[in-house]
C-alpha positions in Angstrom: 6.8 -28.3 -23.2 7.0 -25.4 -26.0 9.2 -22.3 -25.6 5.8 -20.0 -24.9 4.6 -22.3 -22.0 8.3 -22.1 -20.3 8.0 -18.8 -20.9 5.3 -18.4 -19.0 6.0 -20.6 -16.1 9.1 -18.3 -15.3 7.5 -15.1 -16.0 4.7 -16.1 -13.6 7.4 -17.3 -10.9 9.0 -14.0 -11.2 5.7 -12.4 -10.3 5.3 -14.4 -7.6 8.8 -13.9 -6.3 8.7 -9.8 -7.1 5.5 -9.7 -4.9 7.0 -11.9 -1.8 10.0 -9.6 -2.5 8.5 -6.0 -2.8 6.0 -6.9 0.5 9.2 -7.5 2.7 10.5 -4.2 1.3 7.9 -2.3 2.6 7.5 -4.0 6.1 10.6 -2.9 6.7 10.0 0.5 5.3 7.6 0.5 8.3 10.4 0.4 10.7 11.7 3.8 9.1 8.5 5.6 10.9 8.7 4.1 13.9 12.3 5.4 14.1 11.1 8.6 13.0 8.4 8.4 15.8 10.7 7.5 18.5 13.4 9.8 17.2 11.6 13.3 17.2 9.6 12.0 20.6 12.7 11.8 22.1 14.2 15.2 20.5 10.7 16.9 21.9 10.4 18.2 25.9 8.2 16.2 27.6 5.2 18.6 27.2 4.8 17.7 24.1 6.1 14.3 23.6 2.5 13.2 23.4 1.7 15.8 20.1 4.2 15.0 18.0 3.8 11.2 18.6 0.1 11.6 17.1 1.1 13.8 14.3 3.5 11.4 12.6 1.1 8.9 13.0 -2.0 10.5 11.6 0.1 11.9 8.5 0.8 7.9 8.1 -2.7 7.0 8.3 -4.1 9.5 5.7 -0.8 9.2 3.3 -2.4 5.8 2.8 -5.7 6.8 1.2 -4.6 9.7 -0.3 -1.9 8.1 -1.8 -4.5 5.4 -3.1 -7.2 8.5 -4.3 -4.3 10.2 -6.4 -1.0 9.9 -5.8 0.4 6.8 -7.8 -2.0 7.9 -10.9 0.4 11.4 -10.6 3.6 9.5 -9.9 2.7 7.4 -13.4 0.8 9.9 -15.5 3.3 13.3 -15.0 6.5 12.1 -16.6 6.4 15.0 -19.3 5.6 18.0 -16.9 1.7 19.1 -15.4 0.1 17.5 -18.8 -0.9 14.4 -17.7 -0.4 11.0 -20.1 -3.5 8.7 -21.3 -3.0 5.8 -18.7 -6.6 4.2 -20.1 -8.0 4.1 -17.0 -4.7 2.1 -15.3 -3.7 3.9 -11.5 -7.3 5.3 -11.3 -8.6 3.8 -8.0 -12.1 3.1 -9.9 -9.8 0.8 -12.2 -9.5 -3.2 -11.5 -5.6 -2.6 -11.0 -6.3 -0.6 -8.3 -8.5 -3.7 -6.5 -7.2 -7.4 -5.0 -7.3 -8.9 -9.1 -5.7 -12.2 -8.6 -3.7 -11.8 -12.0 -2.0 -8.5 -11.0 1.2 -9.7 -8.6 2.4 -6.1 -8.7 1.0 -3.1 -8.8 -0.3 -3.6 -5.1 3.5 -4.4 -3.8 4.5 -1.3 -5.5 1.7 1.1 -4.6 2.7 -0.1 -1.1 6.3 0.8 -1.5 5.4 3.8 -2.8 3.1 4.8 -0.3 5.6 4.1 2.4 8.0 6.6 0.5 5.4 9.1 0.4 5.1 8.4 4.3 8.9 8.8 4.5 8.9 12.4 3.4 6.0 13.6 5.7 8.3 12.2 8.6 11.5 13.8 7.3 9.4 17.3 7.3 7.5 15.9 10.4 10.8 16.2 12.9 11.7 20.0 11.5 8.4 21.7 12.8 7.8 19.9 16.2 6.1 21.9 19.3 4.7 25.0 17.5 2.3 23.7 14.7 -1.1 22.9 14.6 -1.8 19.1 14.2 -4.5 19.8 12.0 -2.2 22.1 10.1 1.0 19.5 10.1 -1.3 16.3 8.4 -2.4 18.9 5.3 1.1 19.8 4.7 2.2 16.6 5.2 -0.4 14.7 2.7 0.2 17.8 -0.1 4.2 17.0 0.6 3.5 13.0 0.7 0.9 12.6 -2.1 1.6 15.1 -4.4 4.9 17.5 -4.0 7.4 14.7 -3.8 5.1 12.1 -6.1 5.5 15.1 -9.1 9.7 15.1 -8.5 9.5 11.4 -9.1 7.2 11.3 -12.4 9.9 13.6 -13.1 13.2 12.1 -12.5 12.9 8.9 -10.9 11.0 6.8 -13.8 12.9 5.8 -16.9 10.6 7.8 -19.2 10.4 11.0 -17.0 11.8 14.3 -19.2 14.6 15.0 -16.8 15.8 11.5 -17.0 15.5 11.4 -21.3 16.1 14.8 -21.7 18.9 15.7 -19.2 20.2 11.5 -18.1 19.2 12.7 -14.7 20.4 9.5 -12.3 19.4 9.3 -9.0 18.4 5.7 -7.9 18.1 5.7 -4.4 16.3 8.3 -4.3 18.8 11.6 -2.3 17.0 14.1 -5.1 13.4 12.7 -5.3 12.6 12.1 -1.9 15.6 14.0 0.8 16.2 16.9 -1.5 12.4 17.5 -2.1 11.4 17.2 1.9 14.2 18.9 3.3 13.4 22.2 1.2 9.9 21.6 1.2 10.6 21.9 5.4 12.7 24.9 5.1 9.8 26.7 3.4 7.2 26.0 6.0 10.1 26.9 8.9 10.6 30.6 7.3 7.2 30.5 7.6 6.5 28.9 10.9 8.6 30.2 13.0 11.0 29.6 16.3 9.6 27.7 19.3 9.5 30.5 22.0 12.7 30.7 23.9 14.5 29.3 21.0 16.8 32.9 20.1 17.2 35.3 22.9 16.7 39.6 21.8 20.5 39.7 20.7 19.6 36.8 18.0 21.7 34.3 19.8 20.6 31.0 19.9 19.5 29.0 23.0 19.8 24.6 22.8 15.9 23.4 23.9 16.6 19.8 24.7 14.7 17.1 24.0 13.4 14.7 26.7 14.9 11.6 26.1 18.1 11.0 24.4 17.9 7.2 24.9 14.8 7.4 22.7 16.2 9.4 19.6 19.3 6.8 19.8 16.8 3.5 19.6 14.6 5.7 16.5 18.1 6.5 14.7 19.0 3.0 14.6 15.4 1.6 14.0 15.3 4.1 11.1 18.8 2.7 9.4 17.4 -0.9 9.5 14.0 0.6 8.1 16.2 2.4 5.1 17.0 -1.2 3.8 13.7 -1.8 3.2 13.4 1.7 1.5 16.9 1.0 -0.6 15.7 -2.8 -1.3 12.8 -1.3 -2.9 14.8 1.1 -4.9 15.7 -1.7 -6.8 13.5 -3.3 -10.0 12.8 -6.9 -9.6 13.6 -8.9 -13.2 10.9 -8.4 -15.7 8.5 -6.6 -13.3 6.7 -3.4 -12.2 5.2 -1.2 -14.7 8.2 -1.8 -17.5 6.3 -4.6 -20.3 9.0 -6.8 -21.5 8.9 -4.6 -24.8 9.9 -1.9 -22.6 12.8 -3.5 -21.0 14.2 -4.7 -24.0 14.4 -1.6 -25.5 16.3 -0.2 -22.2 18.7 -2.9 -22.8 17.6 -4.8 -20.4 19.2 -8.2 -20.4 18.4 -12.0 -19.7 17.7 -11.8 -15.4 19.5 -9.6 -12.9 18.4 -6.4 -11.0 18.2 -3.2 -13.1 18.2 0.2 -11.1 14.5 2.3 -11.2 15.7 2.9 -14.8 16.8 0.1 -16.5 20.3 -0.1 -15.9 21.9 -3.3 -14.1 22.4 -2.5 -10.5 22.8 -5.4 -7.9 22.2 -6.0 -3.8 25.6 -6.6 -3.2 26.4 -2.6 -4.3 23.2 -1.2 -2.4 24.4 -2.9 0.8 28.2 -2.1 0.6 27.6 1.6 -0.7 24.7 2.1 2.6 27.0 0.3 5.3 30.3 2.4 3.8 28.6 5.8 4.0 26.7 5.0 7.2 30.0 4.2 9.0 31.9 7.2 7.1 29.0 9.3 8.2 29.0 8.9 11.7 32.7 8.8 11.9 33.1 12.2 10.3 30.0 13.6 12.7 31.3 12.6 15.7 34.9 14.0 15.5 33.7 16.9 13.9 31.0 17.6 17.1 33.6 16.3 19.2 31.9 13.3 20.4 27.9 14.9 20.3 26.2 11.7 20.0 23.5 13.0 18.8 25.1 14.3 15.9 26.9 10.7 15.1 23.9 9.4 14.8 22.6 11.9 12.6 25.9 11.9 10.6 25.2 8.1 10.0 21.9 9.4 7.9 23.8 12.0 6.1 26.1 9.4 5.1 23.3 7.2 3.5 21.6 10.0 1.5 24.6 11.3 -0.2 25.7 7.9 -1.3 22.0 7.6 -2.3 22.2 8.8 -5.4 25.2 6.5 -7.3 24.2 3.7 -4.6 24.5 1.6 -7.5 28.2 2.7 -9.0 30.3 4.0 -6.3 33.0 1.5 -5.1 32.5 1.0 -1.4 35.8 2.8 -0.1 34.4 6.3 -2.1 31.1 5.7 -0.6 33.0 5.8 3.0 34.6 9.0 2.1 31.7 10.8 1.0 30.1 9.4 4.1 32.8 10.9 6.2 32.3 14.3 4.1 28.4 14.5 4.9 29.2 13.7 8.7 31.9 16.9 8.8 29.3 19.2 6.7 25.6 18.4 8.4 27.0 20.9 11.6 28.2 23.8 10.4 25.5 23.6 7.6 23.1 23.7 10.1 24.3 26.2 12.4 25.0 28.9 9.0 21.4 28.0 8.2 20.1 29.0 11.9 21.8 31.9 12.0 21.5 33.1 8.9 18.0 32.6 8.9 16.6 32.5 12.3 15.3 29.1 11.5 14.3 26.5 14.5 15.1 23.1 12.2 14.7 21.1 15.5 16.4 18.0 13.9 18.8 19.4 11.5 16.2 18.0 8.8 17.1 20.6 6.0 20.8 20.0 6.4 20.9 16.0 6.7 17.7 15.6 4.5 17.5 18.3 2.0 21.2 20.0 1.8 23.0 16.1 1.7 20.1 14.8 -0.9 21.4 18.1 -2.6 25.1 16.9 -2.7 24.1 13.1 -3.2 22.8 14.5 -6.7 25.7 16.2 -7.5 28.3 13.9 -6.6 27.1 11.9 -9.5 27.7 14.6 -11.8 30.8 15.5 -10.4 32.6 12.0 -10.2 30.2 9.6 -12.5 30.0 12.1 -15.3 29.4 9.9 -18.8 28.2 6.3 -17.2 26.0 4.9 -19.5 22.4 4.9 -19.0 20.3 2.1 -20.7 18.2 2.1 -23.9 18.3 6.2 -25.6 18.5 7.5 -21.9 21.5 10.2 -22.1 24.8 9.2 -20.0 25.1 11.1 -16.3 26.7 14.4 -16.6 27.2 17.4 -14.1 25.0 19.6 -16.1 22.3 16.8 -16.0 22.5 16.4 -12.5 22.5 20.2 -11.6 19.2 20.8 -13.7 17.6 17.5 -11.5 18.9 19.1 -8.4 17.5 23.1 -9.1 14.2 20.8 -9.9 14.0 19.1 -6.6 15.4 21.9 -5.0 12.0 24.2 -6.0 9.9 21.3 -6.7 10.1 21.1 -2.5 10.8 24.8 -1.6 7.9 26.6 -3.5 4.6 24.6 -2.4 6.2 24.5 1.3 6.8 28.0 1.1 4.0 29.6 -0.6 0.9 27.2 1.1 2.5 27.5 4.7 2.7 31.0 3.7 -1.3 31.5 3.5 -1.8 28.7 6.3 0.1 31.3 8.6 -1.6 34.1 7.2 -5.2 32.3 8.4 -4.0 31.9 11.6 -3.7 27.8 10.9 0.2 27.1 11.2 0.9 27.9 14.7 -0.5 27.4 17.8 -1.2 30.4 20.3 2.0 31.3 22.2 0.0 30.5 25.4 -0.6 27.0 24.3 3.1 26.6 23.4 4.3 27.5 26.7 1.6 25.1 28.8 2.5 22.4 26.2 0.3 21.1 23.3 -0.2 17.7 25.5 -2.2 19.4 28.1 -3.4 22.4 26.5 -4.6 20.5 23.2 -5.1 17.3 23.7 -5.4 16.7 28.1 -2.9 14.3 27.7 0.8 13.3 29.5 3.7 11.5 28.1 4.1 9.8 31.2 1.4 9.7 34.1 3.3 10.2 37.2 5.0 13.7 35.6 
């Protein structure tokens, strides 16, 4: 047997291996939306339990084709700003790549995993605006955030060729920037524009706590959603000699012989993805809980706070700094969150801009702060603070201007909210003739 033919033996195992790989991934990743169903369900009052169990599942079901129309041709085609590179053809869905071609064993694993990603950040913004927007008005925001808005950060700054990762060494491999940072402020904008739930701040601006329905159920989606994340996280990771990279490409990124690389080329391995997520998990709901005094709620939020600011530098931190930030994030997410209500008169109904948006925020600067000068691969720049603080202004508006300025003229139509009347019966009965649970 020559060289070439051993060659190509391997390479086609690893294809075969990458695709078995990179399918798991995103069944998993499936797990993070039902988490994120069961979760805001449970956070709504029964009135409208039914509503905002239909909106995070018809924002899953058109991410899919949308995401298949345009958004993988913008995540690979935008790396150097809004002029789009020649692909020939490649991530178009008229092109063969795009179709069940038995020689191609990855770009449907991948437009998969990125579709569930794209799903991920229509959920984080889905929880923010529950019982006061329009259905129809929640799935448009939530394909423009899922398909486009986010899909542009990540040309940018989560691809080893984008201009903030060659220009500035922007690292961010789990994805706290790209995907938290960019929903969380994507949902702040739509809230300033949205609106409180009625009830939610009395004449003298004080605020009043509308409880969910059913704690039991935002527990069981909490959890469901951590074991989804390691689908999300696994996938974070580039299988060896695989994805869109050619092995010309990898070489040149110093890419070795084997091993994981991170999504740009650097080595990264499982062993620091699962240490760094179970560290700040524990860290984060540590710090939430004796911070809220023993709110479960929070604990359980604290845990996700944990994870996304250890998202970042998932593949450097040692695990004991991991736990520390993790405790950090659980301490911050509550007054965060109650400065940002008050400050202004927002009704964030799941703390999504402070666990999502604020923590991807510190996730990306953490690295700059404590990781300044690792080495990238290939002519990438090393990580430094200034890199990271240009990345995290980018995700910051990248999210906060579309959600702002299109929920802006959606309110101004008349489309964001529903009538106050229809809030007060419930948008179960009033919308859609419909009850949670039968005998209520």
């Amino acid at each position: 047997m020559t060289t070439e033919q051993l060659a190509t033996i391997v390479l086609g195992q690893q294809k075969v291996g990458a695709e078995a790989y990179y399918w798991w991934c995103t069944g998993f990743m499936i797990l993070i939306h039902v988490g994120f169903l069961m979760y805001e369900v449970g956070a709504t009052r029964m009135k409208n339990a039914v509503s905002s169990g239909v909106k995070n599942l018809l924002a899953f079901a058109f991410m899919i084709p949308t995401f298949w129309l345009f958004g993988w041709y913008v995540y690979l085609a935008f790396p150097n700003g809004f002029m789009p590179i020649d692909l020939g053809g490649y991530a178009s869905p008229w092109n063969v790549s795009m179709g069940p071609m038995l020689s191609d064993q990855e770009t449907g694993v991948f437009w998969a995993a990125f579709t569930l990603f794209a799903c991920t950040t229509a959920s984080i913004f889905s929880g923010s605006v529950i019982e006061r927007i329009r259905i129809s008005a929640f799935t448009f925001l939530a394909v423009i955030l899922g398909s486009f808005v986010w899909v542009i950060g990540a040309s940018w700054g989560w691809q080893y060729n984008g201009w903030l990762v060659t220009q500035w060494g922007f690292h961010d491999t789990a994805a706290a920037g790209v995907v938290h940072t960019i929903a969380g402020f994507f949902a702040f904008g739509v809230l300033l524009n949205l609106g409180p739930r009625i009830g939610k701040y009395n004449e003298d601006g004080s605020a009043n706590e509308l409880e969910g329905h059913s704690l039991v159920s935002s527990f069981v989606g909490l959890l469901l959603l951590i074991a989804g994340f390691f689908g999300f996280l696994g996938a974070c990771l580039i299988w060896p000699g695989v994805l869109i990279y050619d092995p010309a490409d990898l070489v040149g990124l110093g890419y070795g012989e084997g091993g994981w690389t991170n999504i740009y080329g650097s080595p990264a391995t499982l062993s620091s993805f699962v240490y760094n997520t179970l560290m700040g998990l524990a860290g984060g709901m540590i710090g939430a809980f004796w911070w809220s005094k023993g709110n479960p709620f929070w604990m359980m939020s604290g845990g996700l706070a944990g994870i996304f600011i250890c998202a970042s530098g998932l593949d450097i931190w040692y695990p004991g700094f991991a736990f520390i930030l993790g405790v950090f994030a659980g301490c911050v997410i509550i007054p965060v969150n109650n400065w940002l209500h008050n400050t202004f008169k927002i009704d964030d109904c799941v703390g999504a801009v402070t666990i999502h948006g604020v923590c991807g925020v510190l996730g990306v600067l953490v690295v700059g702060i404590f990781a300044s000068g690792y080495p990238a691969a290939g002519d990438i720049p090393p990580t430094s603070f200034v890199g990271q603080l240009v990345g995290c202004i980018v995700m910051v508006l990248t999210g906060f201007l579309p959600g702002y300025i299109i929920s802006y003229v959606m309110n101004a139509m008349g489309w964001l909210r529903v009538p106050d009347s229809v809030q007060a019966a419930g948008i179960d009965s009033a919308d859609l003739n419909l009850r949670a649970y039968a005998d209520k």
